[in-house]
DRENDO-1510 file (C-alpha; in Angstrom, 1 decimal, always signed):
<recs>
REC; n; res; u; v; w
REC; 1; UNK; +0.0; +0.0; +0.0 .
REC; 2; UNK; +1.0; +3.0; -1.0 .
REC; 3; UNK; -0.1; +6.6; +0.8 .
REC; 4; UNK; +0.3; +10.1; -0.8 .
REC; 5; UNK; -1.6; +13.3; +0.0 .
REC; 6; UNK; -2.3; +15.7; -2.1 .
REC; 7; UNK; -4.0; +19.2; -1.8 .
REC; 8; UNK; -7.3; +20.1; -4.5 .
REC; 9; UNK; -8.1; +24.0; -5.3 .
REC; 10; UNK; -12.3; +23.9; -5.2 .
REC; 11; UNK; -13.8; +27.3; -5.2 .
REC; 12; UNK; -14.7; +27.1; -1.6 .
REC; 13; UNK; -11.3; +26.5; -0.4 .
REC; 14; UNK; -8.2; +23.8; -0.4 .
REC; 15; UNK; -9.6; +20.4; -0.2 .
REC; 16; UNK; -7.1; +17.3; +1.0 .
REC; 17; UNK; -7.2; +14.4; -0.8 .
REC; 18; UNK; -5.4; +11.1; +0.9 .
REC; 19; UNK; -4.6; +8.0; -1.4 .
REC; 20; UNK; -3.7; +4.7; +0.0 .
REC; 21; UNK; -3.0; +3.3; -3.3 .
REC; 22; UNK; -3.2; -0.9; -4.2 .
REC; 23; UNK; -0.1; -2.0; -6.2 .
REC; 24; UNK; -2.6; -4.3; -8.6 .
REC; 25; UNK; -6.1; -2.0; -8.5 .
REC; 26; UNK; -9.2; -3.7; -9.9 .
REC; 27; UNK; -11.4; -0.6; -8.5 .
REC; 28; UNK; -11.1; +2.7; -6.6 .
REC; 29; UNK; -13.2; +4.0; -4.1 .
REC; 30; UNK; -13.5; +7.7; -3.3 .
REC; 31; UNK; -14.4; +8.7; +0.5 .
REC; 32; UNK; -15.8; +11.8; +1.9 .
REC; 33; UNK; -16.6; +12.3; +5.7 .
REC; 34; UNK; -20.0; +13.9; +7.1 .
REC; 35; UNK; -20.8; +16.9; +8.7 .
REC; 36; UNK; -18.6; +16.5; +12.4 .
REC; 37; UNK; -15.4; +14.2; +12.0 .
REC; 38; UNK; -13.1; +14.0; +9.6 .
REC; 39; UNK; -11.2; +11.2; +7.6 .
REC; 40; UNK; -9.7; +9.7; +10.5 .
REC; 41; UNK; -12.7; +7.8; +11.9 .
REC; 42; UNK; -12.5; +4.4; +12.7 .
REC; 43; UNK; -14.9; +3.3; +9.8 .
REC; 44; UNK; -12.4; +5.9; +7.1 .
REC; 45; UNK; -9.3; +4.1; +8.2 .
REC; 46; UNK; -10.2; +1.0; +8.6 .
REC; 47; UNK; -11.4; +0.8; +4.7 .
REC; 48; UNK; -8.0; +2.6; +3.7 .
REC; 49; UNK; -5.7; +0.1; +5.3 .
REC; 50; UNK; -7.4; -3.0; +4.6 .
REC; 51; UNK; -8.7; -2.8; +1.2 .
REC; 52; UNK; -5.7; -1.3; -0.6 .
REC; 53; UNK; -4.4; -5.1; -0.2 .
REC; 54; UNK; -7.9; -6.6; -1.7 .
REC; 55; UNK; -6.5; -4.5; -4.8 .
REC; 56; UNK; -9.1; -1.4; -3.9 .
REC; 57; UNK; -7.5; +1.6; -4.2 .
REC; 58; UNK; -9.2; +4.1; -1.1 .
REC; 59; UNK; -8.9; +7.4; -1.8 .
REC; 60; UNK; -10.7; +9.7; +1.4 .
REC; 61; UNK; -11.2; +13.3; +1.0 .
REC; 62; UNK; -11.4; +15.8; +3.4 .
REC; 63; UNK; -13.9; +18.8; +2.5 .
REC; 64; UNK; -12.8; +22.7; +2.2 .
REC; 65; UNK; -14.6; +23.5; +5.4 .
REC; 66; UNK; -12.4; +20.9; +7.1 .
REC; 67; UNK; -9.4; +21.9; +6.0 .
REC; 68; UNK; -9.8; +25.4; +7.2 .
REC; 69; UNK; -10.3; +24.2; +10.3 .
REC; 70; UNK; -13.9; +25.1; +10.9 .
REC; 71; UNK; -16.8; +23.1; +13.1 .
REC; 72; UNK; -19.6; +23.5; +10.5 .
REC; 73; UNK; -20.0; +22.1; +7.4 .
REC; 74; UNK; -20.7; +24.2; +4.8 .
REC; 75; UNK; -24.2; +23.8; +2.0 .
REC; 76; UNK; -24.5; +20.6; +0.7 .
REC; 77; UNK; -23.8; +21.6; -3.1 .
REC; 78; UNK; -20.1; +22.7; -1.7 .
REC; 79; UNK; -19.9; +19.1; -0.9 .
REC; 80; UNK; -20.9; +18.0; -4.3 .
REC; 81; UNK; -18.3; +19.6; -6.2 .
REC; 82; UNK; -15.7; +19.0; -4.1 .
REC; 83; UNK; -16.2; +15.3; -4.3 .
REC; 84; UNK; -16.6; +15.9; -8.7 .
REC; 85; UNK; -13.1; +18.0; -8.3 .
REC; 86; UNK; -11.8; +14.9; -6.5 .
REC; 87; UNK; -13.4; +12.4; -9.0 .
REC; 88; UNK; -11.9; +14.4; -12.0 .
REC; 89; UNK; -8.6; +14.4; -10.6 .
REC; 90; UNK; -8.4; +10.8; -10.3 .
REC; 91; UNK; -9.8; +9.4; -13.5 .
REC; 92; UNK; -9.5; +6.1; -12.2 .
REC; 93; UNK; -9.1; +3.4; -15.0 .
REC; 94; UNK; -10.9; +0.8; -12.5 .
REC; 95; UNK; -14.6; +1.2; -11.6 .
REC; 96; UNK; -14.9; +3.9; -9.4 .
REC; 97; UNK; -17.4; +3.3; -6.0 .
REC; 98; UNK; -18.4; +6.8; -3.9 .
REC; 99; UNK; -18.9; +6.5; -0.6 .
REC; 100; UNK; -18.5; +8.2; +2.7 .
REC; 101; UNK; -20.3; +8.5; +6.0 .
REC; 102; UNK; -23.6; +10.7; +6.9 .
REC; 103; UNK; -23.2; +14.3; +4.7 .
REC; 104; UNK; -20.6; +12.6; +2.8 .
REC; 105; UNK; -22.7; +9.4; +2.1 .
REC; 106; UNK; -25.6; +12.3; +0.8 .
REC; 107; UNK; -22.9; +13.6; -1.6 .
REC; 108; UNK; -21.6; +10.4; -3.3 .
REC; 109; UNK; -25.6; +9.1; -3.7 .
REC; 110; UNK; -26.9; +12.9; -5.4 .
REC; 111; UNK; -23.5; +12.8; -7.0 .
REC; 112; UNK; -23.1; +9.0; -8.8 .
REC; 113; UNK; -25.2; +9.1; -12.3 .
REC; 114; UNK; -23.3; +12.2; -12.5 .
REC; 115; UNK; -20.0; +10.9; -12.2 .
REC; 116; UNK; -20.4; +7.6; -13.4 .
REC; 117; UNK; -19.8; +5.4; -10.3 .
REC; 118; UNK; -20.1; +1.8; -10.8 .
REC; 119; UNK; -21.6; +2.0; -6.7 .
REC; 120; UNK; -22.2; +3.6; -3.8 .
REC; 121; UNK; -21.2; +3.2; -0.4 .
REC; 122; UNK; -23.2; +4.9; +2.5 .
REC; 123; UNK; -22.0; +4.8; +5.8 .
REC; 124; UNK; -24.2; +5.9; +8.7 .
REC; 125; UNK; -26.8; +7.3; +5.8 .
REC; 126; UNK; -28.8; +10.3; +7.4 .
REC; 127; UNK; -32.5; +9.3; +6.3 .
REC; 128; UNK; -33.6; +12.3; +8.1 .
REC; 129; UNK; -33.0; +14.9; +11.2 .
REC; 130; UNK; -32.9; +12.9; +14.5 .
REC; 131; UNK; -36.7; +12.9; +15.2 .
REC; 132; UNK; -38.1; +14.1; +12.2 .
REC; 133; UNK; -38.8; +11.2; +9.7 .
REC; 134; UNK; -41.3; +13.5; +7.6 .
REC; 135; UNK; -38.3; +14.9; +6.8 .
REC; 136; UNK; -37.3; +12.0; +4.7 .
REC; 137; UNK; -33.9; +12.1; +2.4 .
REC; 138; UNK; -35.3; +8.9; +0.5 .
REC; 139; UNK; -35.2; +10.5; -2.4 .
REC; 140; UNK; -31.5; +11.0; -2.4 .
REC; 141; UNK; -30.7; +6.8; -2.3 .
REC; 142; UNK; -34.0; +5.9; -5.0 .
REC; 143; UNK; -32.1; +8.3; -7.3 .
REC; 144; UNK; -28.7; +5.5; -6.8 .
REC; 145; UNK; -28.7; +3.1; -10.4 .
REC; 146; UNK; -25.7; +1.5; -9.6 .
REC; 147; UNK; -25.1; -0.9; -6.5 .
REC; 148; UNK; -25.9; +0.5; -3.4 .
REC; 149; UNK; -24.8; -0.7; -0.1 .
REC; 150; UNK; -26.1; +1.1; +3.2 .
REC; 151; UNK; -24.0; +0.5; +7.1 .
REC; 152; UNK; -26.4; +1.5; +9.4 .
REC; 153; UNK; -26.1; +1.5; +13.3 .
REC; 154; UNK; -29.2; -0.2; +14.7 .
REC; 155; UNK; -29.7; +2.9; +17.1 .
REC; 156; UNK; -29.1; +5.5; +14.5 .
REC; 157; UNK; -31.8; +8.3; +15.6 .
REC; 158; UNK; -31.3; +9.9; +12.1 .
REC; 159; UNK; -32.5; +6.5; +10.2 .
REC; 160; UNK; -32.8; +2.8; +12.1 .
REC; 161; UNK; -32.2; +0.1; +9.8 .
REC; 162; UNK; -36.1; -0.8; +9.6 .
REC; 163; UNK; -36.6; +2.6; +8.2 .
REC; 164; UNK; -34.9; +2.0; +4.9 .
REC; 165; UNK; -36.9; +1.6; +1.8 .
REC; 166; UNK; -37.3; -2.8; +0.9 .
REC; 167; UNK; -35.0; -4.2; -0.8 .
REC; 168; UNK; -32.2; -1.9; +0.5 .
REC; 169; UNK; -29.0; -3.8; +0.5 .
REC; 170; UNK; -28.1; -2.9; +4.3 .
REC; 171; UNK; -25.6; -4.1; +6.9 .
REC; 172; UNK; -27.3; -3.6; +10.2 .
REC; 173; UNK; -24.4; -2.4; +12.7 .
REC; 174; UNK; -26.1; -4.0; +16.4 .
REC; 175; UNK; -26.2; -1.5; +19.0 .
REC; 176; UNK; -24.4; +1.1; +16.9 .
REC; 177; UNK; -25.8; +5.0; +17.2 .
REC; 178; UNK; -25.0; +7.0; +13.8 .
REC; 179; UNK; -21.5; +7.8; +14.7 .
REC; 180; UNK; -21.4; +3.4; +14.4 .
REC; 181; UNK; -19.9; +3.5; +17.8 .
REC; 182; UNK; -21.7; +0.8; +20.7 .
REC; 183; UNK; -21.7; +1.3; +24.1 .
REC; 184; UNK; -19.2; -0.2; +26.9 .
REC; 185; UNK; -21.8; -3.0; +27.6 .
REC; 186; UNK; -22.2; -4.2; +24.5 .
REC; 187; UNK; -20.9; -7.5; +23.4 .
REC; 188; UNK; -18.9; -6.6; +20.6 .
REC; 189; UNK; -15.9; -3.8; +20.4 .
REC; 190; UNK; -15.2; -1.1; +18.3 .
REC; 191; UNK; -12.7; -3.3; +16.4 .
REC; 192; UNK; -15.7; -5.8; +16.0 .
REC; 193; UNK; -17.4; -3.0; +14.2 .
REC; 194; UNK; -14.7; -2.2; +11.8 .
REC; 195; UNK; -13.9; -5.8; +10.9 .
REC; 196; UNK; -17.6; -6.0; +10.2 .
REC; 197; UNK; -17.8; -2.9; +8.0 .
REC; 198; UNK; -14.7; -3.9; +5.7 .
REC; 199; UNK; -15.5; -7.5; +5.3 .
REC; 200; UNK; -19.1; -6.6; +4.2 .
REC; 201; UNK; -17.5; -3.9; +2.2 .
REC; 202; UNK; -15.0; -5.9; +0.4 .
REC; 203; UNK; -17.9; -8.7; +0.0 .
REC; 204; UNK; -19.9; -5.9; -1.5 .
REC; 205; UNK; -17.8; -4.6; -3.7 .
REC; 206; UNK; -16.3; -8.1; -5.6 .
REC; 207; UNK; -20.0; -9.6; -5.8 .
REC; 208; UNK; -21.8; -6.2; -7.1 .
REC; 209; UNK; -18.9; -4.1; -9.2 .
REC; 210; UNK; -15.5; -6.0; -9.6 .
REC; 211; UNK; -17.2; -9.5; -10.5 .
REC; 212; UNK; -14.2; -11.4; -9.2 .
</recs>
């Protein structure tokens, strides 16, 4: 694996862009973060140092607003062409997946006819504002026509598993909240949630867009 970081111009600022690059790539997967953490949670890295040796190339960016150090995110359009600055830059010759987690998992759904993704990945998938599920975001996955696949903590308050429209290709995280984090008395770790997340990613991605 190989890791290099490089800095994007977008018109709302300096995005970051870090690679952890496969020596034999079969497909590339392009990850933005939501609206509180970065590219350093547990879910980001664990997908960047574990599939580049699958032969996925992981490729996480970090958004404008997070760059210049700032605590709110800014419109969700900014987010969008960020992420299609990113994608344009890379030009991957394998099939390119977005993902990301929450805001970030928002952009690469509106964003993939548009870019041409061969799938989506949506970590922690904000159906709605905690409490308000007439304020549905629905619309956002229907308009996915490539492979979808949505990690979902079973406690998320801003869109529980049973929430998602049938047929939904879903990984249910047990006792995870939308940050995918469990409580201390739950019987399974925070390393029992990444090892989850990657192997149903990696499953994922050979069965629906690599074919391997």
């Amino acid at each position: 694996m190989v890791n290099v970081e490089k800095m994007l111009p977008t018109p709302y600022g300096d995005a970051r862009l870090v690679s952890s690059r496969s020596r034999r790539p079969v497909a590339t997967l392009l990850l933005s973060h939501g609206a509180g953490a970065g590219i350093d949670t547990p879910d980001l890295e664990a997908l960047a140092k574990a599939l580049p040796g699958q032969g996925i190339t992981v490729h996480r960016l970090e958004q404008p607003w997070k760059v210049a150090g700032k605590k709110v995110a800014t419109a969700p359009p900014t987010l969008d062409v960020a992420l299609k600055l990113a994608a344009d830059h890379l030009r991957p010759r394998t099939p390119l997946i977005l993902g990301g987690r929450s805001a970030g998992a928002r952009s690469a759904a509106r964003s993939s006819r548009a870019l041409g993704a061969s799938g989506v990945l949506a970590l922690s998938f904000p159906l709605h504002p905690p409490g308000r599920p007439e304020k549905s975001r629905v619309d956002e996955l229907l308009g996915v026509r490539v492979p979808l696949l949505v990690v979902q903590g079973a406690r998320d308050p801003m869109g529980r598993p049973e929430e998602f429209p049938a047929g939904t290709e879903l990984l249910e995280v047990p006792y995870a909240d939308h940050s995918l984090r469990v409580g201390k008395a739950a019987p399974l770790s925070g390393d029992d949630v990444t090892a989850m997340i990657v192997e149903a990613t990696l499953e994922w991605i050979v069965r629906e867009v690599t074919g391997r």
